[in-house]
C-alpha positions as CSV (number, residue, x, y, z in Angstrom):
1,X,25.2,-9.9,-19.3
2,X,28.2,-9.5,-16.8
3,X,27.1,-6.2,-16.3
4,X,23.7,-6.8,-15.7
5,X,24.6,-9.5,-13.1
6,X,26.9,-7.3,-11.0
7,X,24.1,-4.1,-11.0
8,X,21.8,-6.7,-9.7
9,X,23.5,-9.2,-7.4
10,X,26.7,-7.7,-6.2
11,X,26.5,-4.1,-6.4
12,X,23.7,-4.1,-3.5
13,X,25.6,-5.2,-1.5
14,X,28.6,-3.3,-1.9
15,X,26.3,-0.4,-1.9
16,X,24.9,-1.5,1.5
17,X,28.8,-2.1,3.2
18,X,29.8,1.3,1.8
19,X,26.8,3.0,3.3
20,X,27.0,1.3,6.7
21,X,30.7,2.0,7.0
22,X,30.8,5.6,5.7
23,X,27.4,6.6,7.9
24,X,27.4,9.5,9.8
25,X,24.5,9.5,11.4
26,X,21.6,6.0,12.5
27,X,19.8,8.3,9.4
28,X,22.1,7.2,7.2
29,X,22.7,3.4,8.2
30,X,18.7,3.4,8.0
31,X,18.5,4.9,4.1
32,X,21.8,2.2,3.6
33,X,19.5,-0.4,4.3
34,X,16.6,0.8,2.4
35,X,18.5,0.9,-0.6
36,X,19.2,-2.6,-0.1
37,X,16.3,-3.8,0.8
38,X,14.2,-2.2,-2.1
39,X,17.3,-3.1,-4.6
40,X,17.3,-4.6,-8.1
41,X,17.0,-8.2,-6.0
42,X,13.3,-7.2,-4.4
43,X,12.4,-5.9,-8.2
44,X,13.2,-9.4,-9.2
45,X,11.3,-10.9,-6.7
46,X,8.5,-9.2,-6.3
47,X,8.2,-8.9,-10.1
48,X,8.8,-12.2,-11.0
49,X,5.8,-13.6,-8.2
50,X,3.5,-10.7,-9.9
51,X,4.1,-12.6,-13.3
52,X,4.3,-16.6,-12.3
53,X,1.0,-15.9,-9.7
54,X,-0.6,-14.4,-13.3
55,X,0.7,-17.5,-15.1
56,X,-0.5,-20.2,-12.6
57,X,-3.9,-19.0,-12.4
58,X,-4.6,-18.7,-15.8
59,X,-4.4,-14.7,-16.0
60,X,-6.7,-14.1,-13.1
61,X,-6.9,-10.3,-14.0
62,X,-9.8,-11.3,-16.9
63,X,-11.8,-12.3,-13.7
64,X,-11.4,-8.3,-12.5
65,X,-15.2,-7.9,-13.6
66,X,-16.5,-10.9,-11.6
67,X,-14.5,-9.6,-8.4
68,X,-16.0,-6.2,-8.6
69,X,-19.4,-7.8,-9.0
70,X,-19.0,-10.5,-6.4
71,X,-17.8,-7.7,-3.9
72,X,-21.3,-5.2,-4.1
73,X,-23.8,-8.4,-4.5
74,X,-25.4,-10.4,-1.5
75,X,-23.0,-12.1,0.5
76,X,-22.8,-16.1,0.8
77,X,-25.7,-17.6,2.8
78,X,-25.9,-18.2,5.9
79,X,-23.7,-21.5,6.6
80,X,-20.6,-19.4,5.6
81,X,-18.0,-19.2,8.2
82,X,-17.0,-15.7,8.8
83,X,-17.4,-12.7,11.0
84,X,-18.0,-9.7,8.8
85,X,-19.3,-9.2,5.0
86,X,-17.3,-10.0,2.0
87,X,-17.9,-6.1,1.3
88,X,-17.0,-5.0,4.6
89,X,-13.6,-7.4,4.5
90,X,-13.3,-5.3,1.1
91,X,-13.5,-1.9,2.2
92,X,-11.5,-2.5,5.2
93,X,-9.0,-3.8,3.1
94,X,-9.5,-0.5,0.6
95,X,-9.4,1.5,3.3
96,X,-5.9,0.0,4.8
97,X,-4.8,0.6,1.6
98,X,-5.9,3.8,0.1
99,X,-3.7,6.1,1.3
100,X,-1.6,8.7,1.5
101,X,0.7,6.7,-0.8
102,X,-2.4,7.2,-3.5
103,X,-1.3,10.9,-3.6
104,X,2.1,11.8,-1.2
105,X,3.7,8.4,-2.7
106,X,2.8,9.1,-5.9
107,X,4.8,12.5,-5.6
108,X,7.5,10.9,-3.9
109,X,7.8,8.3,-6.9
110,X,8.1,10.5,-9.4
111,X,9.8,13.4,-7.7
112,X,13.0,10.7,-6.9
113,X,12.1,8.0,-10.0
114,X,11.3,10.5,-12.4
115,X,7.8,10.2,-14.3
116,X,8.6,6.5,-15.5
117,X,8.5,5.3,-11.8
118,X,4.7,5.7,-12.6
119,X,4.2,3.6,-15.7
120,X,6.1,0.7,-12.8
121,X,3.8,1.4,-10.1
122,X,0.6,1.2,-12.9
123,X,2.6,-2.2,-13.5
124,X,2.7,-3.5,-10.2
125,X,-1.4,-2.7,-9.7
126,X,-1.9,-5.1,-12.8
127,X,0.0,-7.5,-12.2
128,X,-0.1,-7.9,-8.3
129,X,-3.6,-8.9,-8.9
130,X,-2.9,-12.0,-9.3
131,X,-0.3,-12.1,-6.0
132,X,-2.9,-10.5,-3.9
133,X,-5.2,-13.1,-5.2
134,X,-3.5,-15.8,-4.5
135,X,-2.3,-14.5,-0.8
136,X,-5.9,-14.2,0.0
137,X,-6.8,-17.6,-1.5
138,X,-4.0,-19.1,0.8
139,X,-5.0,-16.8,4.1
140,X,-8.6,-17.7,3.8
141,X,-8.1,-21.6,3.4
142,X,-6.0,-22.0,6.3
143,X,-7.7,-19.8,8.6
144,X,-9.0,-21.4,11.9
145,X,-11.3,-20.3,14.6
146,X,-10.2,-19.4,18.2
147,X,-12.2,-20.2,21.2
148,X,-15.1,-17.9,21.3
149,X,-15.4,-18.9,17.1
150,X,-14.1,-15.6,15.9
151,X,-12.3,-16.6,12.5
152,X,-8.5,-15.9,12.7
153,X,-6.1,-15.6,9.6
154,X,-3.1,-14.4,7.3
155,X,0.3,-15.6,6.4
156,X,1.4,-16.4,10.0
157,X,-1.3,-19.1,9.9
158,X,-0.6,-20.4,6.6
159,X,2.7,-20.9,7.4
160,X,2.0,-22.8,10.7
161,X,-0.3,-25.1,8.2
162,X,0.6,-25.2,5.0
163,X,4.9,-26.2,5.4
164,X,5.7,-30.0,5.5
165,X,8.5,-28.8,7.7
166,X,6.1,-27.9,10.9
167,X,9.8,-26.0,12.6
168,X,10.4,-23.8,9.5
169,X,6.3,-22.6,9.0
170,X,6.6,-21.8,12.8
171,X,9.7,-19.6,12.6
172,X,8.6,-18.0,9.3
173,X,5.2,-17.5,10.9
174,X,6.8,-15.6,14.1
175,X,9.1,-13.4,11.5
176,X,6.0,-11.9,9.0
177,X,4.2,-11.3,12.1
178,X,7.2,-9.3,13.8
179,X,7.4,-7.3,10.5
180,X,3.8,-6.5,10.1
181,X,3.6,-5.4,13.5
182,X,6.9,-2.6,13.1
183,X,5.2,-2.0,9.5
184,X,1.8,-1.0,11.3
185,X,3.2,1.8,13.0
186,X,4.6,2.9,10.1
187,X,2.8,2.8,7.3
188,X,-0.6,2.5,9.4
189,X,-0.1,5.0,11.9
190,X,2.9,7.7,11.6
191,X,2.9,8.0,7.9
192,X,-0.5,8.6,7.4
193,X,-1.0,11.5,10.5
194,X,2.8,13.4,8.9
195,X,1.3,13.4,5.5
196,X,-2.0,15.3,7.3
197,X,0.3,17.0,9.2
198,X,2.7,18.0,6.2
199,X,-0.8,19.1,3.9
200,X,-1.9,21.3,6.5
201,X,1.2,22.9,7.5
202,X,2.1,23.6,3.2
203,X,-2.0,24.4,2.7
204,X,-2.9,27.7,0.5
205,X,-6.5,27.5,2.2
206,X,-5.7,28.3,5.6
207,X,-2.5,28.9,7.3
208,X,-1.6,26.0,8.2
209,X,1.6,26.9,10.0
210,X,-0.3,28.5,12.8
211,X,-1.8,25.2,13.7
212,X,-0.2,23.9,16.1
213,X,1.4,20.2,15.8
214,X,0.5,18.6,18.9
215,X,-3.4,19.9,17.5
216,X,-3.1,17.5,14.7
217,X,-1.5,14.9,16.6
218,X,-4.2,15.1,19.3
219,X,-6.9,15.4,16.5
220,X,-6.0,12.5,14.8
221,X,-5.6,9.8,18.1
222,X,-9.2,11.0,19.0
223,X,-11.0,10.5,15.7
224,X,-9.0,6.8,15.6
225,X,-9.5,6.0,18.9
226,X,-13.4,6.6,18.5
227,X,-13.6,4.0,16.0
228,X,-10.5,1.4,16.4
229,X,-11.4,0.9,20.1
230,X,-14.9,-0.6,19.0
231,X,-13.2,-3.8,17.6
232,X,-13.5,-5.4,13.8
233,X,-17.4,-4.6,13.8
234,X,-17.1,-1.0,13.9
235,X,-14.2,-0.8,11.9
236,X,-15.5,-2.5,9.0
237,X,-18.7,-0.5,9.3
238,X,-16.9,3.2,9.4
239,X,-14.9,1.4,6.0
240,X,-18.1,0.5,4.5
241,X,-19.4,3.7,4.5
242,X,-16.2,6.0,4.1
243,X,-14.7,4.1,1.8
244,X,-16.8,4.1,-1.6
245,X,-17.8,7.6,-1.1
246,X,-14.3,9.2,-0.5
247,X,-12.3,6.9,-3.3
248,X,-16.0,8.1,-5.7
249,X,-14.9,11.8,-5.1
250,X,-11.7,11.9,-5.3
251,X,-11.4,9.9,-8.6
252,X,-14.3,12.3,-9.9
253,X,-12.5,15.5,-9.2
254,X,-8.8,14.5,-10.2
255,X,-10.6,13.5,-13.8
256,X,-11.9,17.2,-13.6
257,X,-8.2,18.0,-13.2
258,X,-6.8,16.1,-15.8
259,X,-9.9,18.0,-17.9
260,X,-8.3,21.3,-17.2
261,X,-5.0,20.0,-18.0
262,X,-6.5,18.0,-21.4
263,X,-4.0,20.0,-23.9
264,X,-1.2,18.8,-21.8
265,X,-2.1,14.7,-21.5
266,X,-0.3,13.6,-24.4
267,X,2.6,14.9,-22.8
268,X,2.3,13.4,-19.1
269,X,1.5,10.0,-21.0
270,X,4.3,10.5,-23.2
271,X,7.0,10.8,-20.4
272,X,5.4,8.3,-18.3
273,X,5.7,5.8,-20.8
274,X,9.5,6.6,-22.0
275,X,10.7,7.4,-18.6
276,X,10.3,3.8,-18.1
277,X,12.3,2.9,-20.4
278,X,15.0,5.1,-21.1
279,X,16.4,7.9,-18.6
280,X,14.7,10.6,-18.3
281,X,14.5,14.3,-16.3
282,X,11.1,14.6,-14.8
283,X,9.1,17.2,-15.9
284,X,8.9,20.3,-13.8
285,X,12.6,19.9,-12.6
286,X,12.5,16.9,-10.6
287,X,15.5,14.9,-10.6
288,X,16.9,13.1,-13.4
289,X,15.7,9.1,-13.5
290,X,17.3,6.0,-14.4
291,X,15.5,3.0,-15.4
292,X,16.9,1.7,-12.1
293,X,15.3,4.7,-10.4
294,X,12.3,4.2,-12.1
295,X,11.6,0.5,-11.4
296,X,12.8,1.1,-7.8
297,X,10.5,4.0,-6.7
298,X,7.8,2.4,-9.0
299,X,8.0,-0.8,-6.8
300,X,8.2,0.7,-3.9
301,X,5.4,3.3,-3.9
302,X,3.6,1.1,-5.7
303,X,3.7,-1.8,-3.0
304,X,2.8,1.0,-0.4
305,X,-0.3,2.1,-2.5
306,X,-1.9,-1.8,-2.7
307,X,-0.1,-3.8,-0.6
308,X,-0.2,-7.0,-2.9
309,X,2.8,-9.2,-1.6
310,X,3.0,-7.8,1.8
311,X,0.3,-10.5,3.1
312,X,-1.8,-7.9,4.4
313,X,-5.2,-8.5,3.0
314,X,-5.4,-11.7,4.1
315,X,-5.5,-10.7,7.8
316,X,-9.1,-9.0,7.3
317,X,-10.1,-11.3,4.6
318,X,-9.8,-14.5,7.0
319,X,-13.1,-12.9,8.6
320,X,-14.9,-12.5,5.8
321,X,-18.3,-14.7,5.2
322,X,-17.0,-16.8,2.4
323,X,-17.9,-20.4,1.8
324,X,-14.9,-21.3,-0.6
325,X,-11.1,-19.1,-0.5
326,X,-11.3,-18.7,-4.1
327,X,-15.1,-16.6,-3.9
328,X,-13.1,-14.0,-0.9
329,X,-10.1,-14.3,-3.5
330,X,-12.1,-12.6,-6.1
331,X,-12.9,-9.9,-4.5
332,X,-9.8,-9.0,-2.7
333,X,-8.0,-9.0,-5.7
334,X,-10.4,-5.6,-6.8
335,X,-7.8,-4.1,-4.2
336,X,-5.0,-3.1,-6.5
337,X,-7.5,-2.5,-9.3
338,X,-8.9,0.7,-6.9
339,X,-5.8,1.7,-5.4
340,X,-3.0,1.5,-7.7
341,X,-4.9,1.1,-11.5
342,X,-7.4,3.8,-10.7
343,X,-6.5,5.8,-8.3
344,X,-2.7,6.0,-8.7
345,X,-2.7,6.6,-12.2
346,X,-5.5,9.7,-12.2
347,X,-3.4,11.2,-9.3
348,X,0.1,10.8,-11.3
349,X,-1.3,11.9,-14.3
350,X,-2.9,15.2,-12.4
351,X,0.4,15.8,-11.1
352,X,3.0,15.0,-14.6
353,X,0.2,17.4,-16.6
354,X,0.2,20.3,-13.9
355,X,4.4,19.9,-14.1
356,X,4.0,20.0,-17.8
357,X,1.5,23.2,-17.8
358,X,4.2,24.7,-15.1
359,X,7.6,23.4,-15.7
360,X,9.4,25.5,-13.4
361,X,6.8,24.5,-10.6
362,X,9.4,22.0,-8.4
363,X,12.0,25.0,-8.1
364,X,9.5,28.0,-7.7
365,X,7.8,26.2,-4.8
366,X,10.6,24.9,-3.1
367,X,9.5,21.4,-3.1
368,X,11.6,18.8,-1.7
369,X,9.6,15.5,-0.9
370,X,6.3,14.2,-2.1
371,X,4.1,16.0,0.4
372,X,5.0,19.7,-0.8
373,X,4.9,18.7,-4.6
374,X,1.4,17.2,-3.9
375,X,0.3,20.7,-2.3
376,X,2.0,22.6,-5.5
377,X,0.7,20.8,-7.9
378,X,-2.8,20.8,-6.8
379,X,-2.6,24.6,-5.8
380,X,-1.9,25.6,-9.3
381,X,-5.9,24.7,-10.1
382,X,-7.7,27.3,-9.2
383,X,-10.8,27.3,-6.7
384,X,-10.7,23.2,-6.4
385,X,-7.6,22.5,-6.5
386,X,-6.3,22.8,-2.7
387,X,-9.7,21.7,-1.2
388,X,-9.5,18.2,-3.1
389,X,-6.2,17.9,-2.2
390,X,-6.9,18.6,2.0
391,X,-10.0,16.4,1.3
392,X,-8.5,13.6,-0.3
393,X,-5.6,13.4,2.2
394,X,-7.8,13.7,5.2
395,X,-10.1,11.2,4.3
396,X,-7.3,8.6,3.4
397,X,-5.2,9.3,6.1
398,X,-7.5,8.7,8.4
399,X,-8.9,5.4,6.9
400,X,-5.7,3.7,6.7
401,X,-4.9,4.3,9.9
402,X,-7.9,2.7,11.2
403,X,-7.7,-0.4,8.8
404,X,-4.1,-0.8,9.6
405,X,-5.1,-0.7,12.9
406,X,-6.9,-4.0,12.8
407,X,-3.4,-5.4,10.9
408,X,-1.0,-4.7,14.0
409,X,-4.0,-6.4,16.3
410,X,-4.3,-9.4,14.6
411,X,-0.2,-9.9,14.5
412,X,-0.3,-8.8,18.0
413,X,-2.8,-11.3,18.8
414,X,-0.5,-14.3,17.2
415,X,2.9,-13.0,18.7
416,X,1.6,-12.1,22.7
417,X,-1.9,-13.2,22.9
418,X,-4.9,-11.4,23.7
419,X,-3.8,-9.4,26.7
420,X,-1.8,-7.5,24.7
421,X,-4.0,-6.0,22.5
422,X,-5.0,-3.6,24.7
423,X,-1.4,-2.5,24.8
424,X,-1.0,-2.3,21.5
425,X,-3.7,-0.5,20.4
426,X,-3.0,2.4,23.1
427,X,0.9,2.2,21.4
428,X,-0.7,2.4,17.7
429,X,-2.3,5.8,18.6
430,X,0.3,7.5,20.2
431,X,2.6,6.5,17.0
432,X,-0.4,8.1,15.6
433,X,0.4,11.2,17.7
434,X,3.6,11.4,17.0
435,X,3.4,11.3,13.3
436,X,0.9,14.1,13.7
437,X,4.1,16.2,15.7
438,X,6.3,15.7,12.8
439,X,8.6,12.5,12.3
440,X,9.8,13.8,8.8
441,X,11.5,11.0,6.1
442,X,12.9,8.7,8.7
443,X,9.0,6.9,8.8
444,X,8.6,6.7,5.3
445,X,12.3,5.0,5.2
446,X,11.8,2.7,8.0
447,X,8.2,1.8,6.6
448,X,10.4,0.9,3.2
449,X,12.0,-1.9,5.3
450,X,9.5,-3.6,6.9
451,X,7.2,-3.3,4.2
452,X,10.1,-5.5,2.4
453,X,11.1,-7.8,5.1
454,X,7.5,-8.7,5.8
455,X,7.0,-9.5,2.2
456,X,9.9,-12.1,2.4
457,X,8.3,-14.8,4.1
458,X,4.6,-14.0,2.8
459,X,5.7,-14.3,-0.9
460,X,7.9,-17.7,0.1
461,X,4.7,-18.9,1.3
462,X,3.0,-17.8,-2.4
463,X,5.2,-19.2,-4.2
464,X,5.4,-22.6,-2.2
465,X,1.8,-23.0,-2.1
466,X,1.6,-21.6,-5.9
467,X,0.3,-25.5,-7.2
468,X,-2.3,-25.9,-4.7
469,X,-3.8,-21.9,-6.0
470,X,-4.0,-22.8,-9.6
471,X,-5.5,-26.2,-8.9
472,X,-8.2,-25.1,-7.3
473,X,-8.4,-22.2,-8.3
474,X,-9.5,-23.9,-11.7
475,X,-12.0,-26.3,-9.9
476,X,-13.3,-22.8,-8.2
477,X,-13.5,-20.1,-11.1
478,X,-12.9,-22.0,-14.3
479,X,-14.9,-25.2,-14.1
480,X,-18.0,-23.2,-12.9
481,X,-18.0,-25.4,-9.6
């Protein structure tokens, strides 16, 4: 017991003194930090929500069904405050979501976590259900209306309304929506446009290192701009349409895949499964793992794949049509269902089969981050391989930077006011840019951190409002009212 108390509450933070004063470089002070921030203490945390949020509403995840039917049947009628379709909240949601994580993170987890970091990110999908739930549940019940009676909401507002202590909410409120808006042009805007960049530049279909990167930079901020400069109407309609048929075909051709690779399943589940628990080398020569490992890249990629606990869904949600929060709640909650259940999990269990069926893959193709591995795995299919793989990263890049886009805006809009916006938005595409030109591992880090340190005061906020969820949550969904 002593020894699992110092791993999880001292030895962070000796870790992060010894990184800070032995640095070389602001790189190194920055991956200090992420290691702290993403330590055994943010497992607990995180973890523990994911499990009390499941407890207090009664297991929410057996109402999975009734959120994915909910989500494609007509909307509320007409008397519903809102701004935009349950299904078009959805798939604006799915589409800030579905990401490059669903397929770069993936091989990022399991290239530093080892194959078990999967079986923890397949965890965190399940069970940050019922957290995403409940964050949306909150968000839309305290969401107001500004002057022109556009619906405005997330955790900044539930903070503001839901703490008895009026001083704290405030200062809580201002922090979340300081991290959100650093975490947009990360994880919305730079990641995204590298990882394109990075699956171009590593593509067997073209030759990718002739293009040049300024081109995909340039590319990318004109195909955003097209769409993000339109406002929440046009967003939500590019996601309702991009989104369904891009996560359809992707999910489609990786079972293909995992057809091809059928006499080599067992395995990838097999090492998935005990990588968890016990340390493990990952198959195909990827580093070793710990169970420390595991549960830490599991978390984190898995947290960057659906969001639940960051209080993003909540943002877009607010403007759904929804009579009651708990109706809105429902379908929300389908988000880490799609992205981390489903679409995770085929992509990880593509890539541990191809490293079974080629186990000296990692060292032949000189992979060293998730982006190459990605590109080596799928390259080994033949024909359909590297075109589902360009496909799948294009489309997903692109729709998470436009949903993400809507994210910063709205924290924007809280922190500066409306004047801003403008500003903001010209800033989110030249991050966009800039990601495109090649920021390497220092986004992905520094996306680590705020993705955390957002997710501080939004799950505070969860867990304070935790009673008031599972009361009405059962007058809502279990009484039939």
């Amino acid at each position: 017991m002593e020894d699992f108390l110092t791993s999880f509450f001292i030895t962070p933070f000796t870790g992060l003194a010894e990184g800070i004063a032995t640095a070389t470089s602001p790189l190194d002070v920055i991956d200090a930090v992420d290691g702290f921030v993403w330590g055994p203490i943010m497992i607990l945390l995180l973890l523990g929500t994911h499990i009390f949020m499941t407890i207090r509403t009664g297991f929410i995840q057996r109402k999975i069904g009734t959120g994915i039917k909910l989500s494609v049947t007509k909307d509320d009628p007409s008397n519903a405050d809102g701004d935009i379709t349950q299904f078009g909240a959805l798939t604006t949601a799915l589409a800030a979501t579905i990401g490059t994580g669903n397929i770069v993170g993936v091989g990022t987890g399991l290239l530093f976590g080892g194959p078990g970091a999967i079986f923890w990110m397949w965890i965190t999908g399940i069970l940050g259900i019922a957290t995403k739930y409940s964050e949306v549940f909150i968000g839309v019940k305290y969401r107001v209306k500004d002057h022109s009676g556009k619906m405005l909401g997330g955790a900044m507002y539930a903070l503001e309304r839901g703490f008895k202590n009026k001083k704290a909410g405030r200062i809580l409120a201002i922090l979340f929506a300081l991290f959100a808006s650093l975490a947009a042009f990360g994880i919305g805007a730079s990641t995204q446009s590298n990882s394109l960049a990075d699956a171009l530049y590593n593509t067997s279909l073209i030759d990718g290192k002739a293009i040049p990167q300024w081109l995909v930079g340039a590319v990318v901020v004109a195909l955003v701009a097209i769409v993000i400069l339109g406002g929440i109407k046009s967003i939500s309609k590019v996601c309702e349409k991009l989104v369904p048929v891009m996560a359809v075909f992707y999910v489609v051709c990786c079972l293909i895949i995992i057809g091809m690779n059928g006499q080599f399943l067992g395995e990838a589940i097999r090492q998935i499964i005990v990588g968890a628990f016990t340390p493990a080398g990952a198959a195909g020569g990827a580093v070793g793992s710990t169970i420390t490992l595991a549960l830490q890249f599991g978390f984190k990629r898995g947290i960057f794949s659906n969001e639940a606990g960051l209080g993003t869904a909540p943002l877009i949600s607010a403007a759904a049509e929804s009579k009651n929060p708990a109706r809105q709640a429902l379908v929300s909650m389908t988000g880490p269902f799609w992205c981390t259940v489903v679409i995770c999990f085929v992509t990880a269990l593509v890539i541990v089969s191809s490293l079974c069926a080629h186990p000296t893959l990692i060292q032949d193709a000189g992979v060293t981050n998730g982006a190459t591995l990605a590109n080596a795995v799928f390259a080994t299919i033949p024909y359909v391989g590297a075109p589902i793989l360009m496909l799948g990263i294009l489309c997903f890049a692109y729709s998470t930077i436009i949903g993400w886009s809507y994210y910063g805006e709205r924290v924007t809009l809280y922190l500066f006011g409306r004047r801003w916006v403008p500003l903001y938005l010209g800033f989110y595409i030249c991050m966009g840019f800039l990601g495109g030109v090649g920021v390497g591992d220092v986004a992905w880090t520094a996306t680590d951190i705020s993705n955390a340190l957002m997710a501080l005061p939004n799950i505070l906020m969860v867990l304070l409002c935790a009673g008031m969820v599972g009361k009405e949550t059962q007058h809502y969904v279990y009484d039939g009212n």
